[in-house]
TIVO-2410 file (N, C-alpha, C; in nm, 3 decimals):
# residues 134
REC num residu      c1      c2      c3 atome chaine
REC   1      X   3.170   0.654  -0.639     N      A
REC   1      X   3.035   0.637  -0.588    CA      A
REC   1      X   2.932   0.677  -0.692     C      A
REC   2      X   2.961   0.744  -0.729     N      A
REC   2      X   2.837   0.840  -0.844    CA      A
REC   2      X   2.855   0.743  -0.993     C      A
REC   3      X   2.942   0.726  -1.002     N      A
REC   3      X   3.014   0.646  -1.089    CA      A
REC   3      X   2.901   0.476  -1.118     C      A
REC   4      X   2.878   0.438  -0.979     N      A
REC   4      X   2.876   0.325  -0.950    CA      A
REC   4      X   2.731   0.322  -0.927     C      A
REC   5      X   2.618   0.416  -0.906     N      A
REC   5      X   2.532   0.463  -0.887    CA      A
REC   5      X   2.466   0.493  -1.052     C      A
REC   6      X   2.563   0.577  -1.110     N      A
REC   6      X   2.522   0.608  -1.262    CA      A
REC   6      X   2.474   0.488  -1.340     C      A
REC   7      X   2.592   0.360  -1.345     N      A
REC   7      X   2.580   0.248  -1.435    CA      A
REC   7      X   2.488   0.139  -1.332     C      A
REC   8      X   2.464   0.131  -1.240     N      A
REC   8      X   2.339   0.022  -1.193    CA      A
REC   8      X   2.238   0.110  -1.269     C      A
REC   9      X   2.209   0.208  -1.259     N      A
REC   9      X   2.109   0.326  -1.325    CA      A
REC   9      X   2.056   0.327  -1.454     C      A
REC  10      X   2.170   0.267  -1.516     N      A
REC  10      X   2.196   0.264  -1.664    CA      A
REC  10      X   2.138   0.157  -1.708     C      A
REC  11      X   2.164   0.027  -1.608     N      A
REC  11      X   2.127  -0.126  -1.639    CA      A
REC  11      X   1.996  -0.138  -1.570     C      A
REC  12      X   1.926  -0.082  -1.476     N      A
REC  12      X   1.831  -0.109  -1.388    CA      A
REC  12      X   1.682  -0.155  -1.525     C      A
REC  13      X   1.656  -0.252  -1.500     N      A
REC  13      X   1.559  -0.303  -1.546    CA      A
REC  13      X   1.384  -0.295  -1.524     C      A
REC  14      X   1.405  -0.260  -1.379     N      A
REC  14      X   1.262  -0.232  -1.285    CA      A
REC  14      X   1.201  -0.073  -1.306     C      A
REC  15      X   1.258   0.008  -1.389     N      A
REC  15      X   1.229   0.159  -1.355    CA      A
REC  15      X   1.055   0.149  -1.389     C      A
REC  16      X   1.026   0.087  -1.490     N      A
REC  16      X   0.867   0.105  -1.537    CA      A
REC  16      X   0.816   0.053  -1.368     C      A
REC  17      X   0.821  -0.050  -1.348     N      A
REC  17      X   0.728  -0.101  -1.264    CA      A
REC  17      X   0.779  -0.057  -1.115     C      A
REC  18      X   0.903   0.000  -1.119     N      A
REC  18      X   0.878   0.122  -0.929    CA      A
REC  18      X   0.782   0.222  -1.035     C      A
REC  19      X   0.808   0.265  -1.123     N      A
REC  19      X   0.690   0.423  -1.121    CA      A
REC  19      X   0.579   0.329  -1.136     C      A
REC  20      X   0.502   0.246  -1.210     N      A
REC  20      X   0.405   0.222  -1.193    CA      A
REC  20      X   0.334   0.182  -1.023     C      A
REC  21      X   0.404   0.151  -0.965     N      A
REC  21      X   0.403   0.103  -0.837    CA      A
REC  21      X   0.397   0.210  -0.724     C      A
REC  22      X   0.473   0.329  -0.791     N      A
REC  22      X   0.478   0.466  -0.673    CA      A
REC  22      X   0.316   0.532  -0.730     C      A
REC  23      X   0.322   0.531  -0.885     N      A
REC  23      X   0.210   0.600  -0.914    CA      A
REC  23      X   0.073   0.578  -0.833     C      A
REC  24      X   0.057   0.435  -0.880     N      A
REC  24      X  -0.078   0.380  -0.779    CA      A
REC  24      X  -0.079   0.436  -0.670     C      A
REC  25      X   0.047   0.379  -0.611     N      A
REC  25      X   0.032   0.427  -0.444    CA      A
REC  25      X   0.008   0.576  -0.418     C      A
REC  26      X   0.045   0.674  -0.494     N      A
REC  26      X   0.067   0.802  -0.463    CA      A
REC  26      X  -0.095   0.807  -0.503     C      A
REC  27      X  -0.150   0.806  -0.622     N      A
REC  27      X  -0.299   0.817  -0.664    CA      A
REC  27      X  -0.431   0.745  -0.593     C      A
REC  28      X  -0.350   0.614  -0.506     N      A
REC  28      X  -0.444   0.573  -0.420    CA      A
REC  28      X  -0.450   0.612  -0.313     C      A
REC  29      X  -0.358   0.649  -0.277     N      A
REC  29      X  -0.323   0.741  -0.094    CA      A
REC  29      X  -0.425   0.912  -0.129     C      A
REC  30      X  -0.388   0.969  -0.223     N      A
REC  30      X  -0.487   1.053  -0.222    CA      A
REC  30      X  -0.619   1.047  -0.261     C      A
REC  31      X  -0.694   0.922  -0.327     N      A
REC  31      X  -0.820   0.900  -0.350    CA      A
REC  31      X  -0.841   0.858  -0.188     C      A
REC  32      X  -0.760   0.805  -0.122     N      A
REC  32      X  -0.824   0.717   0.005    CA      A
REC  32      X  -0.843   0.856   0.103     C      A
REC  33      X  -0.735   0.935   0.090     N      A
REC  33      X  -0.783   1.068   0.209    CA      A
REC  33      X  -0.870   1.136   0.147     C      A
REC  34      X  -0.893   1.151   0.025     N      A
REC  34      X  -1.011   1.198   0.015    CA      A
REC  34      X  -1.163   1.178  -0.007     C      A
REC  35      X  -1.166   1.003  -0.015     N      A
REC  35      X  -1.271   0.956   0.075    CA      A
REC  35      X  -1.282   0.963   0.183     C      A
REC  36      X  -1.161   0.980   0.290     N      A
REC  36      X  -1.181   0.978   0.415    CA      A
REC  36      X  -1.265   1.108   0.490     C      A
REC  37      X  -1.256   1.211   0.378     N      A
REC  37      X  -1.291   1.360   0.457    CA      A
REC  37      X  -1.396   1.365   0.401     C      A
REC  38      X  -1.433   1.317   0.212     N      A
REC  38      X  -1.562   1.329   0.217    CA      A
REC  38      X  -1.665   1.220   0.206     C      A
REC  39      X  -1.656   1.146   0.299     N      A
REC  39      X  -1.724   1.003   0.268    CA      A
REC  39      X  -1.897   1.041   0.269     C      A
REC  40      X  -1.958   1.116   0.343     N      A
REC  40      X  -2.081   1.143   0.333    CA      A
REC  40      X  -2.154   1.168   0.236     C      A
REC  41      X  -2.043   1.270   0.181     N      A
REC  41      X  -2.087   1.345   0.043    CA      A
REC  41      X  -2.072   1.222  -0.077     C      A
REC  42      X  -1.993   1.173  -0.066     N      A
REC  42      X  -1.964   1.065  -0.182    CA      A
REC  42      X  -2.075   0.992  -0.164     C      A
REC  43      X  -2.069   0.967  -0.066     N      A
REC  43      X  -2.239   0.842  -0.038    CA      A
REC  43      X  -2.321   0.901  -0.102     C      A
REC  44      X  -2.339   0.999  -0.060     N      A
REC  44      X  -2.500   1.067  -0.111    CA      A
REC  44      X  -2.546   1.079  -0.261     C      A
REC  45      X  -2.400   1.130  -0.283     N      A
REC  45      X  -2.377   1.129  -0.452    CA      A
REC  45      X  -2.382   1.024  -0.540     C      A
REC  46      X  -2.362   0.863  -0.439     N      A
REC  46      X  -2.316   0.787  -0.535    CA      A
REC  46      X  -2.431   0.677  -0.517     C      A
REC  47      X  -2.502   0.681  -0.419     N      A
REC  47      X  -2.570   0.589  -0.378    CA      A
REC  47      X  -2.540   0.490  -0.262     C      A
REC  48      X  -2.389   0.522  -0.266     N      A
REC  48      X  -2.363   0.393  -0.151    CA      A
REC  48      X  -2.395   0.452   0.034     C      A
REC  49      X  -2.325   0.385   0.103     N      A
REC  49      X  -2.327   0.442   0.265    CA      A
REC  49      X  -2.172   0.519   0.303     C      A
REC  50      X  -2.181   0.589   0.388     N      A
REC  50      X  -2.094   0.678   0.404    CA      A
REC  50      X  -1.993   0.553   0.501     C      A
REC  51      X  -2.021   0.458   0.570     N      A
REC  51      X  -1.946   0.359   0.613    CA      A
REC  51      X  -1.877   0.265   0.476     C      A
REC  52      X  -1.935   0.257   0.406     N      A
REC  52      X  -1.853   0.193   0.293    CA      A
REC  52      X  -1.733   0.268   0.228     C      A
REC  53      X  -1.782   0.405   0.189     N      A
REC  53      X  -1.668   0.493   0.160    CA      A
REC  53      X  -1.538   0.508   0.255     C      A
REC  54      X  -1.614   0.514   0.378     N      A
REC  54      X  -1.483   0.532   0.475    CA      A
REC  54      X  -1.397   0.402   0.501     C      A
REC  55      X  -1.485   0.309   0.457     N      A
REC  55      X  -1.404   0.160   0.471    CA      A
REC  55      X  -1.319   0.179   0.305     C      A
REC  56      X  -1.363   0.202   0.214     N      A
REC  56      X  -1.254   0.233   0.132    CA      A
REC  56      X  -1.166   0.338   0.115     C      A
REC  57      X  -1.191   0.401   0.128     N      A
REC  57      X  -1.121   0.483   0.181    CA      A
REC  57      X  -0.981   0.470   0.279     C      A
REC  58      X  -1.052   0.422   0.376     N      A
REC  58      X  -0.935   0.345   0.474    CA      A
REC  58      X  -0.812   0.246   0.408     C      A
REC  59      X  -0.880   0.160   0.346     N      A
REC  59      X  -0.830   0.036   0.262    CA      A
REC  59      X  -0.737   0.106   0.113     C      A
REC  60      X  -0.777   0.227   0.055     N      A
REC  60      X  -0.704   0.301  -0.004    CA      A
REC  60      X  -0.548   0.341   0.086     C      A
REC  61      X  -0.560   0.366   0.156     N      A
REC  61      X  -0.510   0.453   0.211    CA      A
REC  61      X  -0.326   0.361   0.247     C      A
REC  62      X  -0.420   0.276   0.357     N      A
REC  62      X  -0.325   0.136   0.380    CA      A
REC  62      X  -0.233   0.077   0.295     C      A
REC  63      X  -0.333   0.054   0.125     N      A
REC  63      X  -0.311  -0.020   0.020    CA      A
REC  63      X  -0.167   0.047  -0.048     C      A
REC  64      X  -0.193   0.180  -0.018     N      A
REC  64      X  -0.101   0.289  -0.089    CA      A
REC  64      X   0.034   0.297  -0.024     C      A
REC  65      X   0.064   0.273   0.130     N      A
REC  65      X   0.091   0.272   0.233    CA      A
REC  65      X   0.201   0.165   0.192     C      A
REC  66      X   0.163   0.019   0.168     N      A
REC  66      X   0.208  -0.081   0.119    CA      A
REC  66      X   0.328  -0.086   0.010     C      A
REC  67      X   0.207  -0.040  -0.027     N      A
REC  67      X   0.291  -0.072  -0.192    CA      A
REC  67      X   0.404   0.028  -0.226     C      A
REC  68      X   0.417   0.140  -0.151     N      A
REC  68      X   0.525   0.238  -0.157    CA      A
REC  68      X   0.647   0.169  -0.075     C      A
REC  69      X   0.600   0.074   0.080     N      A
REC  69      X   0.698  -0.019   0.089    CA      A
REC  69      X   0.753  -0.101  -0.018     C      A
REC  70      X   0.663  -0.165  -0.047     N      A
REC  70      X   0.714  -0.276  -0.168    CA      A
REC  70      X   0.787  -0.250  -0.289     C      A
REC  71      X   0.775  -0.098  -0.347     N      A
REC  71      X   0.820  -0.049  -0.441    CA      A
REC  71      X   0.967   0.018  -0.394     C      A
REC  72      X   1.018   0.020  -0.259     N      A
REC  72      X   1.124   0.070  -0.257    CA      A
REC  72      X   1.225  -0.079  -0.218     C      A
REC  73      X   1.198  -0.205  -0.223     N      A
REC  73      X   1.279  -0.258  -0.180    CA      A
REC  73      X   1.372  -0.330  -0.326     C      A
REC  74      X   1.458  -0.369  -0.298     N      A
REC  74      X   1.545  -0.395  -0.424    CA      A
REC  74      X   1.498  -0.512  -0.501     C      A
REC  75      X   1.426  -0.609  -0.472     N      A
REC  75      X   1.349  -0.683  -0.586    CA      A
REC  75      X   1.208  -0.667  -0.576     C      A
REC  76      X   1.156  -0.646  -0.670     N      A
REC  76      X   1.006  -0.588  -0.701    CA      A
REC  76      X   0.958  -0.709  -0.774     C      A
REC  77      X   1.006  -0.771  -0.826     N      A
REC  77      X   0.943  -0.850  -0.955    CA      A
REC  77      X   0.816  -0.898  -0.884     C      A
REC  78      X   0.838  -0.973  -0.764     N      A
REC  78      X   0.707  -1.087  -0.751    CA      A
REC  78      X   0.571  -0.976  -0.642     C      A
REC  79      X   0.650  -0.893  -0.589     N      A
REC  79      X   0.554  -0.795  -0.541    CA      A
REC  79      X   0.440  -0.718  -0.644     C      A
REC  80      X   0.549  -0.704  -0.746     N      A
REC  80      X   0.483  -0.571  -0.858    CA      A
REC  80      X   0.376  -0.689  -0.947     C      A
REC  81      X   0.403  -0.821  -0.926     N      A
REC  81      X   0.319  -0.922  -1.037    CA      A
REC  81      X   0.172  -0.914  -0.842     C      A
REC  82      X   0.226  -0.950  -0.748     N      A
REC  82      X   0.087  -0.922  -0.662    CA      A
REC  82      X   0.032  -0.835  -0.696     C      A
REC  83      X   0.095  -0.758  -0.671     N      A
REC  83      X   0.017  -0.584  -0.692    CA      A
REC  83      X  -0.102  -0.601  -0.827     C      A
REC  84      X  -0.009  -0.610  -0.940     N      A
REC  84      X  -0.084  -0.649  -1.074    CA      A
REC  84      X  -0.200  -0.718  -1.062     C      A
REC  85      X  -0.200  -0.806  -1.015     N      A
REC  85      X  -0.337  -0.920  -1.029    CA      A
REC  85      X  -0.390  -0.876  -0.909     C      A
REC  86      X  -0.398  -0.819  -0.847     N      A
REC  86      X  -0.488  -0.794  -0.696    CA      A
REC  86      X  -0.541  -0.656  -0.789     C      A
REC  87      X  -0.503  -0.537  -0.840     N      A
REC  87      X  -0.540  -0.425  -0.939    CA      A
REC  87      X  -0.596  -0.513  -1.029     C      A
REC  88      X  -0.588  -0.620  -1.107     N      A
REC  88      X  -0.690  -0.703  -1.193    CA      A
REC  88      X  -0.843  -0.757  -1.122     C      A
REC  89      X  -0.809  -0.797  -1.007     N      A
REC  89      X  -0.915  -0.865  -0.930    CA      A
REC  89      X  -1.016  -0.687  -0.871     C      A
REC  90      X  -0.958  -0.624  -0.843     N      A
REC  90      X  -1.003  -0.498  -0.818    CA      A
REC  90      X  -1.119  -0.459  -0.927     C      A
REC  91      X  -1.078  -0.443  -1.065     N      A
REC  91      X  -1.135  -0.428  -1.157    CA      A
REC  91      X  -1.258  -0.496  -1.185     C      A
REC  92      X  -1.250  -0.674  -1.168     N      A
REC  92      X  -1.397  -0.725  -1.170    CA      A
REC  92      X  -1.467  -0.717  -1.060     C      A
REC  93      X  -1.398  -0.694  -0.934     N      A
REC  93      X  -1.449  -0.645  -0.862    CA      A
REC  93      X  -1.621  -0.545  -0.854     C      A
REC  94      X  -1.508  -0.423  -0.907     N      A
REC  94      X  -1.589  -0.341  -0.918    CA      A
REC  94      X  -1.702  -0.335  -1.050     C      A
REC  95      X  -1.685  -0.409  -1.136     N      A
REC  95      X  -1.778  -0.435  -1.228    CA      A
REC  95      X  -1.890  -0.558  -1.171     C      A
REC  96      X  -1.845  -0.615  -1.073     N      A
REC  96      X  -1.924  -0.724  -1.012    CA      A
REC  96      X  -2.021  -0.636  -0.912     C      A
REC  97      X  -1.986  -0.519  -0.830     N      A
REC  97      X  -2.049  -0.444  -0.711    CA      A
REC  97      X  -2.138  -0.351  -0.810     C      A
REC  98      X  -2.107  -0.320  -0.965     N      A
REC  98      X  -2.239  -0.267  -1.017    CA      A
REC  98      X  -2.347  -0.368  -1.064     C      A
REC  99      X  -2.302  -0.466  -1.156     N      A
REC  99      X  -2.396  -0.569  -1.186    CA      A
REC  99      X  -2.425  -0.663  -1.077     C      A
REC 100      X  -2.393  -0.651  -1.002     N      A
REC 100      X  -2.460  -0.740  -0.890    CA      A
REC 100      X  -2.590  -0.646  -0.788     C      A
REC 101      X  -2.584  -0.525  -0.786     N      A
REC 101      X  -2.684  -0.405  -0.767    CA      A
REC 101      X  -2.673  -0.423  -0.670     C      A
REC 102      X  -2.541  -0.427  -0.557     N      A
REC 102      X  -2.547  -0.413  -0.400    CA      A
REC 102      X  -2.568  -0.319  -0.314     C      A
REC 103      X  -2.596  -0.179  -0.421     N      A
REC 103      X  -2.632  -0.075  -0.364    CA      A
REC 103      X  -2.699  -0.020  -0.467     C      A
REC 104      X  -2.788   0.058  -0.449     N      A
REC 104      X  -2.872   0.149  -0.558    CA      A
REC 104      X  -2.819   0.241  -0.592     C      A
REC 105      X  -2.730   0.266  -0.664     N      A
REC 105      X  -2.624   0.329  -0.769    CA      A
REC 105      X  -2.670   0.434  -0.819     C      A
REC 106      X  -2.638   0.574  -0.780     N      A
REC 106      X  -2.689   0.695  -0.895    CA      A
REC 106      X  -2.592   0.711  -0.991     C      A
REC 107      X  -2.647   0.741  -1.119     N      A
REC 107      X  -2.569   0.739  -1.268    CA      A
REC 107      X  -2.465   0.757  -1.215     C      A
REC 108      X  -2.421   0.858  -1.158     N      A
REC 108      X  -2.253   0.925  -1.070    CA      A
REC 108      X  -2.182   0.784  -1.029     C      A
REC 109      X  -2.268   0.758  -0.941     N      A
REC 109      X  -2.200   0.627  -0.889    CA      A
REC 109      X  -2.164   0.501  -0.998     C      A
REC 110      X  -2.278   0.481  -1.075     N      A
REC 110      X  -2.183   0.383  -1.177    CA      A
REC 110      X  -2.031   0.389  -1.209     C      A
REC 111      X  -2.095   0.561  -1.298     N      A
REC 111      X  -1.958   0.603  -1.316    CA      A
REC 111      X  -1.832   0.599  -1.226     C      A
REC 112      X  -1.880   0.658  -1.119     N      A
REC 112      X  -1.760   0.640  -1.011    CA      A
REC 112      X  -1.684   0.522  -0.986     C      A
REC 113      X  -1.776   0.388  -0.971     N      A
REC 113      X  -1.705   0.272  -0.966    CA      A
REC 113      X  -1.697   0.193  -1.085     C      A
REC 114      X  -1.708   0.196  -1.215     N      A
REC 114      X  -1.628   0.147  -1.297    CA      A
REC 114      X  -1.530   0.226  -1.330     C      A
REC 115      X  -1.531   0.395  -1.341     N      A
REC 115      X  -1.386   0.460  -1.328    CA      A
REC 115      X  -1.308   0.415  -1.265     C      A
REC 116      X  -1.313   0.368  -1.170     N      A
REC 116      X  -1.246   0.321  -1.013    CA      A
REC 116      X  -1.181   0.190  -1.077     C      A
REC 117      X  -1.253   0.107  -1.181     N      A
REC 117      X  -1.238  -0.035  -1.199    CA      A
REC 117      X  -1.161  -0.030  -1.315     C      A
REC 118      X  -1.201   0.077  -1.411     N      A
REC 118      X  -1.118   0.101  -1.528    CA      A
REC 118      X  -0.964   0.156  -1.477     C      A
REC 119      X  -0.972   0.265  -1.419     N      A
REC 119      X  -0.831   0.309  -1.319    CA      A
REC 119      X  -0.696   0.178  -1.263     C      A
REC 120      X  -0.796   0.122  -1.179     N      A
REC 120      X  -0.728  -0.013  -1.152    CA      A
REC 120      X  -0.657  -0.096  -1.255     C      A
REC 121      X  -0.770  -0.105  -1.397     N      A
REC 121      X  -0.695  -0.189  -1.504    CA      A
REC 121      X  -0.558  -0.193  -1.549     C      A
REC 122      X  -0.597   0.008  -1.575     N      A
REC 122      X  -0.478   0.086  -1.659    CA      A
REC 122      X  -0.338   0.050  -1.524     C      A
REC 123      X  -0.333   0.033  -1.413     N      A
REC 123      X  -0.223   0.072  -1.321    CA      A
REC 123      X  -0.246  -0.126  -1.317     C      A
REC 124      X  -0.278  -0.223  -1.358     N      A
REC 124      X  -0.248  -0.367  -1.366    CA      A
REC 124      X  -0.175  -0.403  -1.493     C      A
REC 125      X  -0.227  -0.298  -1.577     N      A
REC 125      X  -0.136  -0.314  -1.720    CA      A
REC 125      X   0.005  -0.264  -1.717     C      A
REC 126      X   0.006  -0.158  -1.655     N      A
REC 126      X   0.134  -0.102  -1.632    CA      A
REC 126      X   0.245  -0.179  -1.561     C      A
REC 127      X   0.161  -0.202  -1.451     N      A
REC 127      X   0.292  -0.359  -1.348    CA      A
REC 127      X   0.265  -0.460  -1.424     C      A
REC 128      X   0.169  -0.486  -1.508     N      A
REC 128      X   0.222  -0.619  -1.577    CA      A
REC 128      X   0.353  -0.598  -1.676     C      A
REC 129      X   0.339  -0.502  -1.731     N      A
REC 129      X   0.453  -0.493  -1.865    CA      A
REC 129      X   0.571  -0.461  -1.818     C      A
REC 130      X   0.551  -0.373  -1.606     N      A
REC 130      X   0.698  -0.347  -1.590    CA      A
REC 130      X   0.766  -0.485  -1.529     C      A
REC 131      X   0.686  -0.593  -1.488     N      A
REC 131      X   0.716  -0.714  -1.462    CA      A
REC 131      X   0.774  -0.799  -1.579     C      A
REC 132      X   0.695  -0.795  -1.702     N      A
REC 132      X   0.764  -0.835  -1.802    CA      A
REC 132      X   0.916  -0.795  -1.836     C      A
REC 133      X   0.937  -0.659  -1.862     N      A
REC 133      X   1.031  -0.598  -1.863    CA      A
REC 133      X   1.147  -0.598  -1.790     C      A
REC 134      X   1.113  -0.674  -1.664     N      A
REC 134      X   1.219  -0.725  -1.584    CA      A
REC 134      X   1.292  -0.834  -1.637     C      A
***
């Protein structure tokens, strides 16, 4: 058994893209609860509404929820390439919700959501290359 466990282990091809895939989820599940507790404060800080935070927040939360499914099942390839390009689309996303000025943004808040958009990139680059790597 251990035996047989060791050498799939040995050959497993997917290891980059389950950790890239647990990482997100684990880093987005705790950004999402902790929009969830401080969504007011984040608003205030950032410019946006405390209903938007808690809607992302929420949507963090879920997203993270997901993808820890998806990352434990035995083929990842075409999940971990969704994941990837939805974390790509995330990114202009959030460069679209500053230059588009849908909310009156304090410096914090820029920062906050292109961090948010840059974050996303780095964890689309990662499932892209562990997709490759498959």
């Amino acid at each position: 058994m251990t035996a047989a466990l060791t050498s799939r282990l040995n050959t497993s091809t997917d290891s980059l893209l389950r950790f890239a895939m647990r990482a997100d989820a684990v880093l987005s599940g705790l950004t999402g609860i902790a929009l969830l507790i401080f969504a007011p404060r984040v608003a205030e800080i950032s410019g946006t509404t405390a209903a938007f935070e808690y809607a992302t927040g929420a949507f963090f939360v879920v997203f993270a929820a997901a993808v820890l499914v998806l990352a434990s099942r035995p083929a990842i390839r075409t999940s971990g390439l969704v994941i990837a390009v939805g974390n790509l689309l995330f990114s202009v996303a959030s460069v679209v919700l500053v230059l588009a000025d849908v909310f009156p943004l304090t410096t914090t808040g820029v920062v906050l959501v292109l961090g948010t958009g840059v974050y996303t990139l780095v964890m689309a680059e990662l499932q892209y290359q562990g997709v490759r790597r498959i």
